[in-house]
N, CA, C and O atoms as a GROMACS GRO file, in nm:
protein
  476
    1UNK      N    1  -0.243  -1.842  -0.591
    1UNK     CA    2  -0.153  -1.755  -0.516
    1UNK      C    3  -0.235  -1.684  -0.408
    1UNK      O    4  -0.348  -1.642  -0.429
    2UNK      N    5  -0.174  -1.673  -0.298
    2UNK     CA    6  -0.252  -1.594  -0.175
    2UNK      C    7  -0.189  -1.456  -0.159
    2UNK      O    8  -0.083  -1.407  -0.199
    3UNK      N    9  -0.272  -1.418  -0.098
    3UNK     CA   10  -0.275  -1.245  -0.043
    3UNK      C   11  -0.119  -1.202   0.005
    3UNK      O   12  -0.063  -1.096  -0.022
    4UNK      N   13  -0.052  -1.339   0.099
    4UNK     CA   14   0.087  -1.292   0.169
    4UNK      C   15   0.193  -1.345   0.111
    4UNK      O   16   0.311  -1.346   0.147
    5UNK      N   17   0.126  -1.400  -0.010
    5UNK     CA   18   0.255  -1.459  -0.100
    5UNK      C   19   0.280  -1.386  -0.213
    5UNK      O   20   0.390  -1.405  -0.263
    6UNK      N   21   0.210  -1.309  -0.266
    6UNK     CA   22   0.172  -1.164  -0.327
    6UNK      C   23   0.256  -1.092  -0.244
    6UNK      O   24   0.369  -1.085  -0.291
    7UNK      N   25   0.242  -1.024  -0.118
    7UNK     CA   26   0.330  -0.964  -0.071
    7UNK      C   27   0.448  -0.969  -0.055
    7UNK      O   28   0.529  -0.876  -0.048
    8UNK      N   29   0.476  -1.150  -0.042
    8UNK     CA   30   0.644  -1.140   0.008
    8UNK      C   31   0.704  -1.153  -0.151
    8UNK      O   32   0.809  -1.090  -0.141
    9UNK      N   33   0.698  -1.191  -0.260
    9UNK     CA   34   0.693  -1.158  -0.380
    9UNK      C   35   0.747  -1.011  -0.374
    9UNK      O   36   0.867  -0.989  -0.388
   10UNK      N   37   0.643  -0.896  -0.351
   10UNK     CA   38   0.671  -0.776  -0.380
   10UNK      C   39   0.816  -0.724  -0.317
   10UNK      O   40   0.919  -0.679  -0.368
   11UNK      N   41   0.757  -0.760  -0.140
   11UNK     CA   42   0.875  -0.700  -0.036
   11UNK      C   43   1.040  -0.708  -0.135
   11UNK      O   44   1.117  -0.624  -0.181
   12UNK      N   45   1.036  -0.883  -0.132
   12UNK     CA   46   1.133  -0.918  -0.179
   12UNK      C   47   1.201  -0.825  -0.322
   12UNK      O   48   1.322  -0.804  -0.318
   13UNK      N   49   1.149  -0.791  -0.399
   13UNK     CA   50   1.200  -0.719  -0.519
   13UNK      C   51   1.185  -0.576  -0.468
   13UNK      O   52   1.167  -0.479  -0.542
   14UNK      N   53   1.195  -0.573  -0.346
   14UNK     CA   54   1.241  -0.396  -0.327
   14UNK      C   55   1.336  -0.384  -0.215
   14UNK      O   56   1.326  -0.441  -0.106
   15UNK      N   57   1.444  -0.292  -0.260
   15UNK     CA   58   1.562  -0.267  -0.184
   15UNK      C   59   1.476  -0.196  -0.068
   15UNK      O   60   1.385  -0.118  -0.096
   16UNK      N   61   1.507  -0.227   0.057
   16UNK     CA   62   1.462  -0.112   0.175
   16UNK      C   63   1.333  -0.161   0.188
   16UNK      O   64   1.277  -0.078   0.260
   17UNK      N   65   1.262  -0.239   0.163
   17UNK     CA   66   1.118  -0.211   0.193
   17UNK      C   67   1.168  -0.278   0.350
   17UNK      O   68   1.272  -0.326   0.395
   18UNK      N   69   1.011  -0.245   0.410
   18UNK     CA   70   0.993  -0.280   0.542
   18UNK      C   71   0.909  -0.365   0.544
   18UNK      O   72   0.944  -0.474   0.589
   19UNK      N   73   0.779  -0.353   0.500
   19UNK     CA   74   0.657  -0.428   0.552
   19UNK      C   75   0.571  -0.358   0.420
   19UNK      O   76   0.587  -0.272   0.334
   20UNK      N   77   0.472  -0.454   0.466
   20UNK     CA   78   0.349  -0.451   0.325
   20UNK      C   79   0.244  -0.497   0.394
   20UNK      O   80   0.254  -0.569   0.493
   21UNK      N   81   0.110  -0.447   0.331
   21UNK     CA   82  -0.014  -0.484   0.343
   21UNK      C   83  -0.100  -0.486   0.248
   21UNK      O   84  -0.094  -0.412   0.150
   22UNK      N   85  -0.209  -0.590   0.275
   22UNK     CA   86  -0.377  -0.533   0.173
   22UNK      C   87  -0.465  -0.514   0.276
   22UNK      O   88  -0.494  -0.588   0.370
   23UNK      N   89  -0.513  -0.382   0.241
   23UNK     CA   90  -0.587  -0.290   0.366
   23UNK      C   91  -0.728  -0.299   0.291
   23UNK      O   92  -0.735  -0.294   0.168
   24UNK      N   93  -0.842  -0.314   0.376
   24UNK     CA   94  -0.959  -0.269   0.342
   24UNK      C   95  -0.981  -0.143   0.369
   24UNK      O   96  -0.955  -0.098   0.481
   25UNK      N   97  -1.051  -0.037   0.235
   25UNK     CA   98  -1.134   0.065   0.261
   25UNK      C   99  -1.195   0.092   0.405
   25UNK      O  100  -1.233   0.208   0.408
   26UNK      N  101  -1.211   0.045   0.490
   26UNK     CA  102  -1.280  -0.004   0.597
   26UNK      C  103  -1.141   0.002   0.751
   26UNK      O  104  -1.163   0.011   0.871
   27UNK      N  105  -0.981  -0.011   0.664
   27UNK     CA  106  -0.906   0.003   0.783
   27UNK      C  107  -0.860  -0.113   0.825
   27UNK      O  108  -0.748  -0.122   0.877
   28UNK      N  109  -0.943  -0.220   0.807
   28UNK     CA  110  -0.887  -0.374   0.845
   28UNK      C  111  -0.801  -0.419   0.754
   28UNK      O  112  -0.820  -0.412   0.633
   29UNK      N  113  -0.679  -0.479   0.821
   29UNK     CA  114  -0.596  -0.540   0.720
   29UNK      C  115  -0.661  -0.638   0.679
   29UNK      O  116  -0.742  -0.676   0.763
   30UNK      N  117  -0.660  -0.717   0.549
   30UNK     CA  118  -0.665  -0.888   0.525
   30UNK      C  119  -0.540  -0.946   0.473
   30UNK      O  120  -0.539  -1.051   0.408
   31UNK      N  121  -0.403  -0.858   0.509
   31UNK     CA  122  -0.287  -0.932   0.515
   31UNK      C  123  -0.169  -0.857   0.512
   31UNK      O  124  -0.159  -0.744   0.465
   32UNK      N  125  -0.069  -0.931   0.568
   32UNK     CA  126   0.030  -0.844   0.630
   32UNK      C  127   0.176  -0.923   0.601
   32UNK      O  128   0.176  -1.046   0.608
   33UNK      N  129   0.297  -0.854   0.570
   33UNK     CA  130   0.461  -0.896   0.605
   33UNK      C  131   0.478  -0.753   0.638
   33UNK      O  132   0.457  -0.639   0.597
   34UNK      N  133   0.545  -0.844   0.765
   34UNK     CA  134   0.685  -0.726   0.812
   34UNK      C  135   0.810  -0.799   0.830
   34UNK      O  136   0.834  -0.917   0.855
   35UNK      N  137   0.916  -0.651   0.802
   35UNK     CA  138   1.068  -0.728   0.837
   35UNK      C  139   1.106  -0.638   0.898
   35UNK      O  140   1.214  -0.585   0.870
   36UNK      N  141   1.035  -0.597   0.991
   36UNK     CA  142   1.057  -0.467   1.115
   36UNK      C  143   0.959  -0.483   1.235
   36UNK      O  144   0.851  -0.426   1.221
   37UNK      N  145   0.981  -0.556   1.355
   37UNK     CA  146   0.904  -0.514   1.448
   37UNK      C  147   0.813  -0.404   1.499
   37UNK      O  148   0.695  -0.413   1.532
   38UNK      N  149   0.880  -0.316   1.497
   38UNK     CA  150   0.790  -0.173   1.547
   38UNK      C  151   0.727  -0.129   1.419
   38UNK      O  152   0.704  -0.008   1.410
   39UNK      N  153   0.695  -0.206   1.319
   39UNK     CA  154   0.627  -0.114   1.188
   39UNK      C  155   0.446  -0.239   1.209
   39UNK      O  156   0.420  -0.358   1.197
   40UNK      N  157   0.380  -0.124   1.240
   40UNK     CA  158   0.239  -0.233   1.270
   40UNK      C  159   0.180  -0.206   1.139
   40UNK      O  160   0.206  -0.089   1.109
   41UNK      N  161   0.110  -0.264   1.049
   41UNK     CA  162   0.079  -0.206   0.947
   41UNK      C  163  -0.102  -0.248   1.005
   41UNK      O  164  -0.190  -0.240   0.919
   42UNK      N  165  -0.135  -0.282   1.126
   42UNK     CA  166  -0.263  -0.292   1.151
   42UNK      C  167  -0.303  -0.087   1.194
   42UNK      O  168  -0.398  -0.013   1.171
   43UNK      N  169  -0.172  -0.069   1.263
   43UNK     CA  170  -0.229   0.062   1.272
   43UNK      C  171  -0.257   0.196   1.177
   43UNK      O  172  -0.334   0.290   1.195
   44UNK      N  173  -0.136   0.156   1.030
   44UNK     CA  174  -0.112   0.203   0.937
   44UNK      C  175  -0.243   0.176   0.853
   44UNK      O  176  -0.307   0.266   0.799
   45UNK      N  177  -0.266   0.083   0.849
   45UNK     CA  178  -0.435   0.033   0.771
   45UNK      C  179  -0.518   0.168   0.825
   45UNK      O  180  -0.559   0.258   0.752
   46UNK      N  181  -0.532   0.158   0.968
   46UNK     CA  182  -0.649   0.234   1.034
   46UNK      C  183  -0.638   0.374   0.978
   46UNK      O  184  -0.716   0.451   0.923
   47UNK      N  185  -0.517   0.378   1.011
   47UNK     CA  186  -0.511   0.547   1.016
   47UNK      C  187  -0.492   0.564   0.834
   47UNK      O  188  -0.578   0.632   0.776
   48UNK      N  189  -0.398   0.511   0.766
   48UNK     CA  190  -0.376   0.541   0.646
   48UNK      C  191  -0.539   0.550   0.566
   48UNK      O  192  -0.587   0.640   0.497
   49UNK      N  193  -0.591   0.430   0.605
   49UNK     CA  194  -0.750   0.449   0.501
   49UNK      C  195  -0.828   0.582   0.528
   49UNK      O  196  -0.892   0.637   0.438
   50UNK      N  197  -0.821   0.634   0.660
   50UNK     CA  198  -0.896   0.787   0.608
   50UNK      C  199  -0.823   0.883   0.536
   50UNK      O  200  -0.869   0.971   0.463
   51UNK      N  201  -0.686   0.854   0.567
   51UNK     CA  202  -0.615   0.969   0.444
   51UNK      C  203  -0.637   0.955   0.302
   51UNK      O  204  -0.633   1.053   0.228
   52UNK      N  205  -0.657   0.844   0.264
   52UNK     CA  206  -0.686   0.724   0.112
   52UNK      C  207  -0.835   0.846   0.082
   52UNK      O  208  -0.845   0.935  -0.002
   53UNK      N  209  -0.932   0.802   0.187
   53UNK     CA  210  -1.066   0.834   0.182
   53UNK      C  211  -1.088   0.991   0.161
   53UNK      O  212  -1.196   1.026   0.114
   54UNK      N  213  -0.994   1.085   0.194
   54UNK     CA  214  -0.988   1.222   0.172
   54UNK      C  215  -0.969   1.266   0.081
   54UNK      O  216  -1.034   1.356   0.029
   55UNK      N  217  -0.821   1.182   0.017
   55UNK     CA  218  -0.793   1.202  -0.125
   55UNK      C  219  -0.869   1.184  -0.212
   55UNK      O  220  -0.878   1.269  -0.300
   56UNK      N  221  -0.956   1.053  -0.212
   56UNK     CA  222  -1.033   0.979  -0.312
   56UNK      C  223  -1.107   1.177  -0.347
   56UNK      O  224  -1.073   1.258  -0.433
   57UNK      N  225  -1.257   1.193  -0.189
   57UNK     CA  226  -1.314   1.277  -0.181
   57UNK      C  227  -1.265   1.418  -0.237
   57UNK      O  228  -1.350   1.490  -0.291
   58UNK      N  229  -1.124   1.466  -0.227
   58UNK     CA  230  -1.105   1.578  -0.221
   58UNK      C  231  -1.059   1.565  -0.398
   58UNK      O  232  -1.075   1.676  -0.447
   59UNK      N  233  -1.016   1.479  -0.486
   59UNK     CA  234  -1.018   1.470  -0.573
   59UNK      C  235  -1.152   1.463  -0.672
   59UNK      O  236  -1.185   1.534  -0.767
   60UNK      N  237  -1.190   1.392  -0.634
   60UNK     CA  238  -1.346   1.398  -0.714
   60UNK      C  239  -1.422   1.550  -0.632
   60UNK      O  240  -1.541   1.548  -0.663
   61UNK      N  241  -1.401   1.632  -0.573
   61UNK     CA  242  -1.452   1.722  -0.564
   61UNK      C  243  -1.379   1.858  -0.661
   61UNK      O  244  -1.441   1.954  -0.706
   62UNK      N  245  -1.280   1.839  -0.670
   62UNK     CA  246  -1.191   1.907  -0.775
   62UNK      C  247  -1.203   1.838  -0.896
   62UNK      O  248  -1.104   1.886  -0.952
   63UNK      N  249  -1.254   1.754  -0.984
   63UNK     CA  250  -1.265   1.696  -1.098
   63UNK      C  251  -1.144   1.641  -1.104
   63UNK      O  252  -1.103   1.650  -1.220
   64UNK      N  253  -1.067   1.589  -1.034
   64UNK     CA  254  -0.912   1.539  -1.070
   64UNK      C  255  -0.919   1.440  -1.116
   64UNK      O  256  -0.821   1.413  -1.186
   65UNK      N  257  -1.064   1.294  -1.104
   65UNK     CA  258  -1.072   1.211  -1.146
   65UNK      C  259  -0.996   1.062  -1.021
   65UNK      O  260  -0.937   1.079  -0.914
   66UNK      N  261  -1.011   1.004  -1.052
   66UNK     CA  262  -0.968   0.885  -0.914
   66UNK      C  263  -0.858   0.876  -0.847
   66UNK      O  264  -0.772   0.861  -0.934
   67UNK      N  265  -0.813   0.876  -0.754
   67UNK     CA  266  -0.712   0.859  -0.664
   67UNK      C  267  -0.640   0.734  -0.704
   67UNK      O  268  -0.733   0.654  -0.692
   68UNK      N  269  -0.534   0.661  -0.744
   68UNK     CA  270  -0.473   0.577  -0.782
   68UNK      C  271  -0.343   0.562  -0.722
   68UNK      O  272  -0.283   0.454  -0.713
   69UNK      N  273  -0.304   0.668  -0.684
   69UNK     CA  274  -0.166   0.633  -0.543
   69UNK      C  275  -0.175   0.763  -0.477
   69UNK      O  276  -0.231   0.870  -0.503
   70UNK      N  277  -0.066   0.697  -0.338
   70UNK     CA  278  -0.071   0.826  -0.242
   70UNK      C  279   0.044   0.807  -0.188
   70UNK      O  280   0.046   0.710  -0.112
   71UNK      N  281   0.194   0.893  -0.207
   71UNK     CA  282   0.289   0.884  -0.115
   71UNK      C  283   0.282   0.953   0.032
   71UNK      O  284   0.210   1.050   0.055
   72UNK      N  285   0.354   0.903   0.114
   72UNK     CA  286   0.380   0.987   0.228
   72UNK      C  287   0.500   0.958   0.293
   72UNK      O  288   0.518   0.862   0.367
   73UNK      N  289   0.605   1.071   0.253
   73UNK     CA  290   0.732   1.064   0.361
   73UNK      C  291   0.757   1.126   0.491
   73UNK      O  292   0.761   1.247   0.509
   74UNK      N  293   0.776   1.030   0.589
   74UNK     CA  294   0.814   1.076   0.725
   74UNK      C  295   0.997   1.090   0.692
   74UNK      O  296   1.074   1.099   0.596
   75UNK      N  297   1.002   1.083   0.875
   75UNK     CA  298   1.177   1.146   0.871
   75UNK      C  299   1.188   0.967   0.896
   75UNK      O  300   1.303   0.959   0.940
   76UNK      N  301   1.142   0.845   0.893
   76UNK     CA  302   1.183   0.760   0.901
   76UNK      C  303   1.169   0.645   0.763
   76UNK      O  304   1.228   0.538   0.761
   77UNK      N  305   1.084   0.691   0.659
   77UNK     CA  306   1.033   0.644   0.543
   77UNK      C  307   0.899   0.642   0.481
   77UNK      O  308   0.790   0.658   0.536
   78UNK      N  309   0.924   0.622   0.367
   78UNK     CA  310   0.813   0.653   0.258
   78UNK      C  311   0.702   0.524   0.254
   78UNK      O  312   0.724   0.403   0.260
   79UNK      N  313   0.604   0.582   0.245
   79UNK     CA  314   0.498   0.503   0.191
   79UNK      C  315   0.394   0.476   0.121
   79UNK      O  316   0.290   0.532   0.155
   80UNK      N  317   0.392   0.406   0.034
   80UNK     CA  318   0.329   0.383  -0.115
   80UNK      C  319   0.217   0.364  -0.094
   80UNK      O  320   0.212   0.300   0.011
   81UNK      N  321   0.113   0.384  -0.134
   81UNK     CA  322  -0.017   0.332  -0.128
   81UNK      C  323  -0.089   0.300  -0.232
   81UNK      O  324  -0.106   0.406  -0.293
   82UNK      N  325  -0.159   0.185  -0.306
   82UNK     CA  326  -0.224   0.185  -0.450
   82UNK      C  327  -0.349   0.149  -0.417
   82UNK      O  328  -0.339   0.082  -0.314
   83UNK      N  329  -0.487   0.161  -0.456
   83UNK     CA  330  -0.619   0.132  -0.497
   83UNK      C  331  -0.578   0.016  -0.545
   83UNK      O  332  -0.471   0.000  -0.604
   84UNK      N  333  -0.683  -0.094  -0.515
   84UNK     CA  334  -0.668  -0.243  -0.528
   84UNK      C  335  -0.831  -0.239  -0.536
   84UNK      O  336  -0.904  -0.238  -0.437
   85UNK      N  337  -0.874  -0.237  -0.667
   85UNK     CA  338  -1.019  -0.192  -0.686
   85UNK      C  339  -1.057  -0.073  -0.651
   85UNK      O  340  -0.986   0.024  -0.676
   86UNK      N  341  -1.208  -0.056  -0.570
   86UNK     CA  342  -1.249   0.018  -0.552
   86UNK      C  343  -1.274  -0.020  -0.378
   86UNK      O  344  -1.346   0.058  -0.317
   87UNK      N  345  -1.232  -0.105  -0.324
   87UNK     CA  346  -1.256  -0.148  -0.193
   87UNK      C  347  -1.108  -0.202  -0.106
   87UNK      O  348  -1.092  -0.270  -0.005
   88UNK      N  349  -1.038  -0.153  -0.178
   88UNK     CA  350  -0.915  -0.208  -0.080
   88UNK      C  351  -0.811  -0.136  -0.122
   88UNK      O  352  -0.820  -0.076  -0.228
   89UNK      N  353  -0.666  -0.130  -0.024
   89UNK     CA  354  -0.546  -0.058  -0.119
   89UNK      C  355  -0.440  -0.133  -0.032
   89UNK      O  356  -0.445  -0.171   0.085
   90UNK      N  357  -0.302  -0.147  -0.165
   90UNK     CA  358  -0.219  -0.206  -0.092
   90UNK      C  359  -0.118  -0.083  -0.063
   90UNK      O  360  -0.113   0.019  -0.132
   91UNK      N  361  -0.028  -0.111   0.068
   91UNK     CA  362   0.070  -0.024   0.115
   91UNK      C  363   0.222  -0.125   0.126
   91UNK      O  364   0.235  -0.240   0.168
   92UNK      N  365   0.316  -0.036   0.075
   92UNK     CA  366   0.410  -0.054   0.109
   92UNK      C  367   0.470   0.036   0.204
   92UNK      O  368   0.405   0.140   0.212
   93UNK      N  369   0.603   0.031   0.302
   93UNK     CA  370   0.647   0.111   0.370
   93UNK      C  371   0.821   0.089   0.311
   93UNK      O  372   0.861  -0.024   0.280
   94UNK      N  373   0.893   0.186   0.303
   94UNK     CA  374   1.020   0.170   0.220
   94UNK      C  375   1.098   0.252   0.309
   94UNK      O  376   1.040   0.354   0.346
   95UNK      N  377   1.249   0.230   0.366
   95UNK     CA  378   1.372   0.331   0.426
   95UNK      C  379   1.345   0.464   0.287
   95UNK      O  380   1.296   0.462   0.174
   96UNK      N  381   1.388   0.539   0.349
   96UNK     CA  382   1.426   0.681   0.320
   96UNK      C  383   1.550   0.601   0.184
   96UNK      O  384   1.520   0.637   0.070
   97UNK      N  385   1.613   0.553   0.187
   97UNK     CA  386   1.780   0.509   0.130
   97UNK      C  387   1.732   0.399   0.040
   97UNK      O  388   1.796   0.359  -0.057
   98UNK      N  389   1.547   0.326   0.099
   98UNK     CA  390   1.605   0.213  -0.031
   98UNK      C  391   1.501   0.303  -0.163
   98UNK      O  392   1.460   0.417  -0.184
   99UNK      N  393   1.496   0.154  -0.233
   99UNK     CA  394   1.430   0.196  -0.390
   99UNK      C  395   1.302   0.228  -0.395
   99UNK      O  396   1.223   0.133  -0.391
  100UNK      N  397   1.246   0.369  -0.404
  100UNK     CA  398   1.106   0.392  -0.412
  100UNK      C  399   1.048   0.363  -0.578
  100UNK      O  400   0.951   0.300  -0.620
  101UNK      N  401   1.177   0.455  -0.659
  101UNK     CA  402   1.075   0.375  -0.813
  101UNK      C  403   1.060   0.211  -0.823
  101UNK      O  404   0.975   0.152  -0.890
  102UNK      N  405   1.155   0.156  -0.744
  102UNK     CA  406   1.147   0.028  -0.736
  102UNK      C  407   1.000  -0.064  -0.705
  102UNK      O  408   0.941  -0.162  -0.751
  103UNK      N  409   0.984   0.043  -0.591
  103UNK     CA  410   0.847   0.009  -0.490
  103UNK      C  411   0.713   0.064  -0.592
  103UNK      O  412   0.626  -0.009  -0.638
  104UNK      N  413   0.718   0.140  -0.602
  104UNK     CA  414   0.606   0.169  -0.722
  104UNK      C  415   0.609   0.093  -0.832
  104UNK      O  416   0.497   0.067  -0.877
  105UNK      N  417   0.682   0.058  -0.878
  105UNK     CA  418   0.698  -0.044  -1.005
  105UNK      C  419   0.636  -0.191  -0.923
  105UNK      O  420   0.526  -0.235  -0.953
  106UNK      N  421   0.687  -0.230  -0.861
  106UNK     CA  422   0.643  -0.367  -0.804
  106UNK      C  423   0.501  -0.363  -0.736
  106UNK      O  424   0.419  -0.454  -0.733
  107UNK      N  425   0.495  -0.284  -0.702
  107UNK     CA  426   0.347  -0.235  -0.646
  107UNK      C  427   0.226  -0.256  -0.778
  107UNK      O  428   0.137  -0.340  -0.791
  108UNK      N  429   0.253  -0.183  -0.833
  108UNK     CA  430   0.205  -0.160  -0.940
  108UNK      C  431   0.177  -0.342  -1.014
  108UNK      O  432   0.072  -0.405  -1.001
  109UNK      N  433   0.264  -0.378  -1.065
  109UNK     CA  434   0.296  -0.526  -1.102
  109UNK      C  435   0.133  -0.648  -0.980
  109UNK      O  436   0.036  -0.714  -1.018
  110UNK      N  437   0.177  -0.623  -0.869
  110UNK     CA  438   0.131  -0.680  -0.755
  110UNK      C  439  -0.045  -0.654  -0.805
  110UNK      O  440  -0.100  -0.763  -0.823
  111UNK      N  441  -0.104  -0.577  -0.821
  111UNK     CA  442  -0.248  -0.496  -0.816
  111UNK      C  443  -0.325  -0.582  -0.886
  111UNK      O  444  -0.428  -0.635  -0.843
  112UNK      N  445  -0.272  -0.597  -1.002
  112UNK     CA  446  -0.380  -0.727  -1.078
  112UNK      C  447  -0.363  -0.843  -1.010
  112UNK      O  448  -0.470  -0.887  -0.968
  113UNK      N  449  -0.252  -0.922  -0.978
  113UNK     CA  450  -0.254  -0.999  -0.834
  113UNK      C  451  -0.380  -1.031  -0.736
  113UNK      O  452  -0.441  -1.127  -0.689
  114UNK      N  453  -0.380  -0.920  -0.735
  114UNK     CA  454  -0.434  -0.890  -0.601
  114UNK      C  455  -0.576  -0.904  -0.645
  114UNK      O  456  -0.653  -0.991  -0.603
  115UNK      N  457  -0.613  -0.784  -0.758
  115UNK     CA  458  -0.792  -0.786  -0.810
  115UNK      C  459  -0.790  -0.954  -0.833
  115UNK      O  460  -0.887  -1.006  -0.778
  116UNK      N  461  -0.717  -1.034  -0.890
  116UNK     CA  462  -0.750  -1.203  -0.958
  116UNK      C  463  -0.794  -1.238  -0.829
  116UNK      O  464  -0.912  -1.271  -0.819
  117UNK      N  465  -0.729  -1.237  -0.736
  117UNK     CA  466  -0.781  -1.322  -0.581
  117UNK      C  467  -0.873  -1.265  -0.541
  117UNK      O  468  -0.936  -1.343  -0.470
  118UNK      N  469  -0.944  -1.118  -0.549
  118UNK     CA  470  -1.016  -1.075  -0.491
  118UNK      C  471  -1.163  -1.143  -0.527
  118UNK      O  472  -1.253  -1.182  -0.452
  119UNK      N  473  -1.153  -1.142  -0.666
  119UNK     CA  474  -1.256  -1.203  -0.713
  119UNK      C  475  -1.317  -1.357  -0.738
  119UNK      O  476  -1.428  -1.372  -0.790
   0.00000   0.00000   0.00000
């Protein structure tokens, strides 16, 4: 199984999703679906991995222990983020209206996926 067949897998079992990625720690995607033009998830990689990288930091500086997801809702939709090891994380982007426990559940499902190919 590959990286974007993993994804469309996921997309597909979530009401509302938009687009998906596997982002490197680093900001570079190594794979991408969208079912929205204007949703780039190359720029979402960039910018999302230093927010990833703050949390990780600002957690282990508080003893909270590892960062393992990160939501963030705009006024246009939510977005999931999971640790995919210790070097990569996958993102989903979801409407405001569709299924977010949905998206976390499948997300979630997707991650070992993802570590089998990585390695």
């Amino acid at each position: 199984m590959d990286f974007k067949k993993i994804l469309e897998e996921t997309v597909a079992n979530i009401e509302g999703a938009i687009g998906a990625g596997l982002v490197g720690m680093d900001g570079i995607v190594i794979d991408q679906i969208s079912h929205n033009s204007s949703f780039d998830i190359n720029a979402v990689g960039a910018e999302y991995s230093s927010i990833i990288k703050n949390a990780m930091r600002a957690s282990s500086n508080f003893g909270l222990g590892n960062t393992a997801e990160i939501l963030i809702t705009t006024d246009k939709a939510t977005m999931i983020m999971m640790m995919v090891g210790q070097n990569y994380f996958v993102t989903i982007a979801i409407n405001l209206d569709g299924n977010l426990g949905r998206g976390r559940l499948e997300l979630k499902k997707a991650i070992p996926k993802f570590e089998k190919e990585l390695t």
